[in-house]
C-alpha positions as CSV (number, residue, x, y, z in Angstrom):
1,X,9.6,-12.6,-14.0
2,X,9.6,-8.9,-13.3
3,X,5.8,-8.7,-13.7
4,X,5.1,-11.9,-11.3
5,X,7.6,-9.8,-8.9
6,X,6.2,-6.7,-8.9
7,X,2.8,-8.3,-8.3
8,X,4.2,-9.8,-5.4
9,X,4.9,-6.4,-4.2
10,X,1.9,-5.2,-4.4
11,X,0.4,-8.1,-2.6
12,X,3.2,-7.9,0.0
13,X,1.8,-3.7,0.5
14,X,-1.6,-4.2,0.7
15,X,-1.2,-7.4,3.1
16,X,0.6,-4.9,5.4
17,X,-1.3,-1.8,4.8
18,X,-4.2,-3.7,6.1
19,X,-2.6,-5.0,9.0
20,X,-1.5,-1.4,9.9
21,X,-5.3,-0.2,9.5
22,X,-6.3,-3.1,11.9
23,X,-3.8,-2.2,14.2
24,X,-4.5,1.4,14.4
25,X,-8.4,0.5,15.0
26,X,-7.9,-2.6,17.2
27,X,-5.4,0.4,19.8
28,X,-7.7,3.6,19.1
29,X,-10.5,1.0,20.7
30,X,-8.1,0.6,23.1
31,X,-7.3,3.6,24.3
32,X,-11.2,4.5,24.0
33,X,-12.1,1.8,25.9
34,X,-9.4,2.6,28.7
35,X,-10.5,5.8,29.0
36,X,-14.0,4.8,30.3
37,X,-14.2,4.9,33.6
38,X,-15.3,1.4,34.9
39,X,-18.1,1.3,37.4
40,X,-17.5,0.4,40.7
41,X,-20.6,-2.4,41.2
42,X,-20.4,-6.2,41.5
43,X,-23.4,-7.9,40.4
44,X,-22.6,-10.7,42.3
45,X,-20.4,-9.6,45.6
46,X,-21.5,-6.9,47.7
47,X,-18.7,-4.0,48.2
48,X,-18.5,-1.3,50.9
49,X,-18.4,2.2,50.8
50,X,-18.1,4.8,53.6
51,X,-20.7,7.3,54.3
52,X,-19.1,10.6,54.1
53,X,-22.1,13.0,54.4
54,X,-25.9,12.7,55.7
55,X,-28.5,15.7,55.7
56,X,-31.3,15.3,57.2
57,X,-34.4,16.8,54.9
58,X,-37.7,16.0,56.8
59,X,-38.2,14.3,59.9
60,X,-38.3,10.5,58.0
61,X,-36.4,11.7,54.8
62,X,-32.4,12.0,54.8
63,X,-29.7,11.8,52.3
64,X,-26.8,9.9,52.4
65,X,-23.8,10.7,50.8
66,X,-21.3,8.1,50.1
67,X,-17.7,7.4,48.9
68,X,-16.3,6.0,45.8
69,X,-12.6,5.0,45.7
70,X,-11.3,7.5,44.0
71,X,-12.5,11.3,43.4
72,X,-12.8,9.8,39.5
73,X,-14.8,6.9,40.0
74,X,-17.8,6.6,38.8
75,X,-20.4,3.8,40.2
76,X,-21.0,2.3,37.0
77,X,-25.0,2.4,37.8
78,X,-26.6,1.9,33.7
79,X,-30.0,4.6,33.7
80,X,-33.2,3.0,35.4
81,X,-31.4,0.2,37.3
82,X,-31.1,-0.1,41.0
83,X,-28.3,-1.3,43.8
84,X,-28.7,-3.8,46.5
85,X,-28.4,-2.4,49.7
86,X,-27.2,-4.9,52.7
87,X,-27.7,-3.6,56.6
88,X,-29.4,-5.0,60.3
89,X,-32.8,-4.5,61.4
90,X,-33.6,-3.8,64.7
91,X,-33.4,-7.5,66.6
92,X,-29.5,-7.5,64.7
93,X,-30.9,-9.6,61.0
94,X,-29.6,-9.0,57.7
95,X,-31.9,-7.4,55.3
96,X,-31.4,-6.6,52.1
97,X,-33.1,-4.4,49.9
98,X,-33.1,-2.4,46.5
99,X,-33.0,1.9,46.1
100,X,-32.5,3.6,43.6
101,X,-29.7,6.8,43.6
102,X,-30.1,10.1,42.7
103,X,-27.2,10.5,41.2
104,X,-25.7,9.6,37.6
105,X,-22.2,8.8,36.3
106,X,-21.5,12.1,35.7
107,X,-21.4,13.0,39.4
108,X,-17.8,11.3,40.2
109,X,-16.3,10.5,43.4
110,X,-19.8,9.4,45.2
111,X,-23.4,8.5,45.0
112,X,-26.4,9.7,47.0
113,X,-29.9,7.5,48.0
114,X,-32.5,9.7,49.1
115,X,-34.2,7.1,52.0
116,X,-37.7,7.5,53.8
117,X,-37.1,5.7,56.9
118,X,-40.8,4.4,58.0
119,X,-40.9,3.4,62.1
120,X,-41.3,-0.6,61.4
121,X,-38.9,-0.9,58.1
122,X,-36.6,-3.2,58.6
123,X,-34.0,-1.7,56.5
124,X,-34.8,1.9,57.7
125,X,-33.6,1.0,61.0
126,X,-30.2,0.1,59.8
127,X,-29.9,4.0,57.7
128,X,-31.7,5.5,60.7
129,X,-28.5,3.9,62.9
130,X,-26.0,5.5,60.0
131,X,-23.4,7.7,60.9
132,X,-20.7,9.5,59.2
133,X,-18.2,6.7,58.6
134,X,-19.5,3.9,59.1
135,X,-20.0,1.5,55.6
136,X,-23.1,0.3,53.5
137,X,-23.2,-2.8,51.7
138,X,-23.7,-2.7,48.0
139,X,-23.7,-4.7,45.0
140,X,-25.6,-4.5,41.0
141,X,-26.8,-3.2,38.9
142,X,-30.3,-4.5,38.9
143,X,-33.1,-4.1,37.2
144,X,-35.2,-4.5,34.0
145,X,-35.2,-0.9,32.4
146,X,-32.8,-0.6,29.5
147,X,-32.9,2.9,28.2
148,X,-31.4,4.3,24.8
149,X,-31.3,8.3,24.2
150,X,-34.0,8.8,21.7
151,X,-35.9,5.6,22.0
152,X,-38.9,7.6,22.7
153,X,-40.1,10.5,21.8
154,X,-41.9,11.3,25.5
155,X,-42.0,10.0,28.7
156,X,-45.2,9.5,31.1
157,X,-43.9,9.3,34.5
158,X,-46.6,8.4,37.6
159,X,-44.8,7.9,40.8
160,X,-46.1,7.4,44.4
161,X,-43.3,8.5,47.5
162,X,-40.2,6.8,47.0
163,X,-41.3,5.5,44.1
164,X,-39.9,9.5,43.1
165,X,-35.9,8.1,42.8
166,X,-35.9,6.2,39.4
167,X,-38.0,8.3,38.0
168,X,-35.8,11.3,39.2
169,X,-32.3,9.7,37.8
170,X,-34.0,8.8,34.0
171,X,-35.5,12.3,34.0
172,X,-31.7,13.8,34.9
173,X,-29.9,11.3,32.6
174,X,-32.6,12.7,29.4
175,X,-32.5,16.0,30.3
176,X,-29.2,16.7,30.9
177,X,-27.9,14.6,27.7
178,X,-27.8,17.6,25.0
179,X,-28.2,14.8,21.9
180,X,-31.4,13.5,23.8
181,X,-34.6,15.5,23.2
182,X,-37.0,12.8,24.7
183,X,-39.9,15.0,26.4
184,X,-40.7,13.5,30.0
185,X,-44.2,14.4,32.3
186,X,-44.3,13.5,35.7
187,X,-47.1,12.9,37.8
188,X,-46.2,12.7,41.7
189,X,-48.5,11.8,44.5
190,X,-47.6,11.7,48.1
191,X,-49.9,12.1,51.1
192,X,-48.6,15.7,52.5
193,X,-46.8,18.3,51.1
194,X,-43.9,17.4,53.8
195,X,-43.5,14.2,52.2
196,X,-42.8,15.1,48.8
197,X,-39.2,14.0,48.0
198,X,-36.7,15.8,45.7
199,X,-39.5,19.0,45.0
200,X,-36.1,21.7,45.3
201,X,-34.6,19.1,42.2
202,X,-37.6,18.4,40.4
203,X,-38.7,22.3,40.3
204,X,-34.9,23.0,39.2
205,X,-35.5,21.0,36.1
206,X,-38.9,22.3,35.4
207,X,-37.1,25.9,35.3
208,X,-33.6,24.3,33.7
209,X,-35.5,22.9,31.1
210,X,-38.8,24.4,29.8
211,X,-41.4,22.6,27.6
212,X,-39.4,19.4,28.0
213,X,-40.0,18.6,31.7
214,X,-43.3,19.0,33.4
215,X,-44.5,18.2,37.1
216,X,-47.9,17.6,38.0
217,X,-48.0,17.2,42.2
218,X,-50.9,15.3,43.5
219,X,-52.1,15.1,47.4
220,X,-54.1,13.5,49.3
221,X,-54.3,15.7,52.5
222,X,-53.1,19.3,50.4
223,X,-52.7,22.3,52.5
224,X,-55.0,25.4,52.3
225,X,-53.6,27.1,49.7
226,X,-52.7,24.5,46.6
227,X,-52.5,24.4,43.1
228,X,-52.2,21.0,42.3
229,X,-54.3,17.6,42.4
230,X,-56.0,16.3,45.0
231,X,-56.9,12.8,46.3
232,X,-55.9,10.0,44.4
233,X,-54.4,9.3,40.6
234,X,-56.9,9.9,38.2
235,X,-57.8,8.5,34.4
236,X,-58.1,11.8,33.6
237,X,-55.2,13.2,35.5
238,X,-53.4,10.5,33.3
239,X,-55.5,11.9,30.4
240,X,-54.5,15.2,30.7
241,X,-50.7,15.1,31.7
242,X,-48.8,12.8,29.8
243,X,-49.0,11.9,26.2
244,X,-51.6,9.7,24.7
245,X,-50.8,6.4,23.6
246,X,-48.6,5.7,21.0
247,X,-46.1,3.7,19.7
248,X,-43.3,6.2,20.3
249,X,-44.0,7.2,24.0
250,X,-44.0,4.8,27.0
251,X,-45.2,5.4,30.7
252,X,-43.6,4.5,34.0
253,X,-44.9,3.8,36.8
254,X,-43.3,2.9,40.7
255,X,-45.3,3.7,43.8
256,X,-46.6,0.9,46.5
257,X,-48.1,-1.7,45.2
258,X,-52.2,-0.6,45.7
259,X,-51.0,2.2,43.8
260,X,-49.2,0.5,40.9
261,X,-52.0,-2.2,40.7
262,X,-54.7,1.1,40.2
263,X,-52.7,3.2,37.8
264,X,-52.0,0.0,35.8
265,X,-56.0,-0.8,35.8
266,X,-56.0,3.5,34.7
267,X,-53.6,2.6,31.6
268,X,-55.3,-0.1,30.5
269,X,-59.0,1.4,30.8
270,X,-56.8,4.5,28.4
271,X,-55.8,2.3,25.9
272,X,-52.0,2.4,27.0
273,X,-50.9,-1.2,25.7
274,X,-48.5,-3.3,27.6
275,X,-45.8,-2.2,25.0
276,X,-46.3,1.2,26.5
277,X,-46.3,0.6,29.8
278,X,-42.9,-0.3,32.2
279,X,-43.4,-0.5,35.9
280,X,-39.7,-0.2,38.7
């Protein structure tokens, strides 16, 4: 009897020695999981937020500033995917389209889009109508890209104008992750030197981060005095900046469409399969 009792016991102990390990690992996930800030997106509503600041860069190029909810939020924007914007063209229609911002979750309290406005684009005319105050429509995330610190060991980057943004927030999300030691090349064509977006960011992380981020800038109509490509995106351009093809590298590519369709028709004639490739 004493034997059949003190077995009982012991069940009785390490019954409730296991329920006290669950509980301990079902609240530490808990409080881990409370202490993540949640994003501020809807994938399926569109939510407003107030534009607080707008700085002009170029005569077509400004950025826009806006508000989270709190000076801790964060916007909840996953690295590679894009928002939804929602505005008014010129004759008063709703258009809707997708940009990609600058800025990661580790800038609280706001987000920034970098926006070309062109004179016919429909949804240029609403940020070109922007002022401080009033409210942009956004919901997401969107987007394909699913990114994983370490998933590759280097990046080829080929990006055409605007095409510069999601190119600009992976690059700052690798870089500035110290357990991520991904190596990322970026090749940037524009028309004029005036229309290059982000050069004061992109140089800063060229100097920030030596060996592990390179630029390569390409014009069509360079100045006089220039030290980078000229014309269009080459094969051997492609060649000679970013890393051969492999199974542990991958390049991305977001430009206008002429452009994407070429550099894809580039890859290819490399030997880049279409495991390597990703295009925004």
């Amino acid at each position: 009897m004493d034997l059949e009792f003190l077995q009982s016991v012991d069940v009785q102990i390490l019954v409730g020695a296991a329920v006290a390990v669950l509980a301990i690992v079902v609240g530490a996930a808990y409080l881990f999981s409370s202490r993540r800030p949640k994003g501020c997106l809807d994938p399926e509503y569109f939510k407003d937020f107030k534009l607080v600041k707008r700085q002009q860069l170029s005569h077509n190029v400004a950025k826009f500033t806006f508000e989270l909810p709190t000076p801790t939020s964060v916007l909840g924007l996953p690295i590679g995917q894009h928002i939804s914007c929602r505005g008014k063209d010129g004759q008063g229609e709703e258009v809707i389209k997708p940009y990609t911002p600058t800025t990661l979750d580790s800038d609280v309290g706001r987000f920034e889009l970098v926006i070309k406005m062109y004179p016919q684009g429909r949804m240029s005319h609403h940020f070109r109508e922007m002022r401080v105050g009033d409210s942009l429509a956004v919901k997401g995330p969107k987007g394909r890209f699913r990114y994983q610190p370490g998933q590759v060991r280097a990046f080829g980057m080929i990006a055409g104008g605007s095409g510069i943004t999601p190119m600009f927030q992976v690059a700052r999300a690798i870089l500035e992750n110290p357990k991520d030691t991904t190596n990322v090349n970026l090749i940037y064509a524009n028309v004029t030197y005036e229309d290059i977006l982000l050069k004061e960011e992109l140089d800063s992380l060229v100097a920030n981060y030596p060996g592990r981020f390179n630029v390569y800038y390409v014009l069509n109509q360079p100045p006089e005095v220039w030290d980078g490509g000229v014309g269009f995106v080459s094969k051997e351009m492609i060649q000679t900046r970013c890393p051969a093809p492999a199974s542990d590298i991958k390049i991305l590519r977001c430009g206008p469409p002429p452009m994407n369709k070429a550099m894809a028709g580039h890859l290819d004639a490399l030997g880049y399969s279409p495991e390597m490739q990703f295009q925004f």
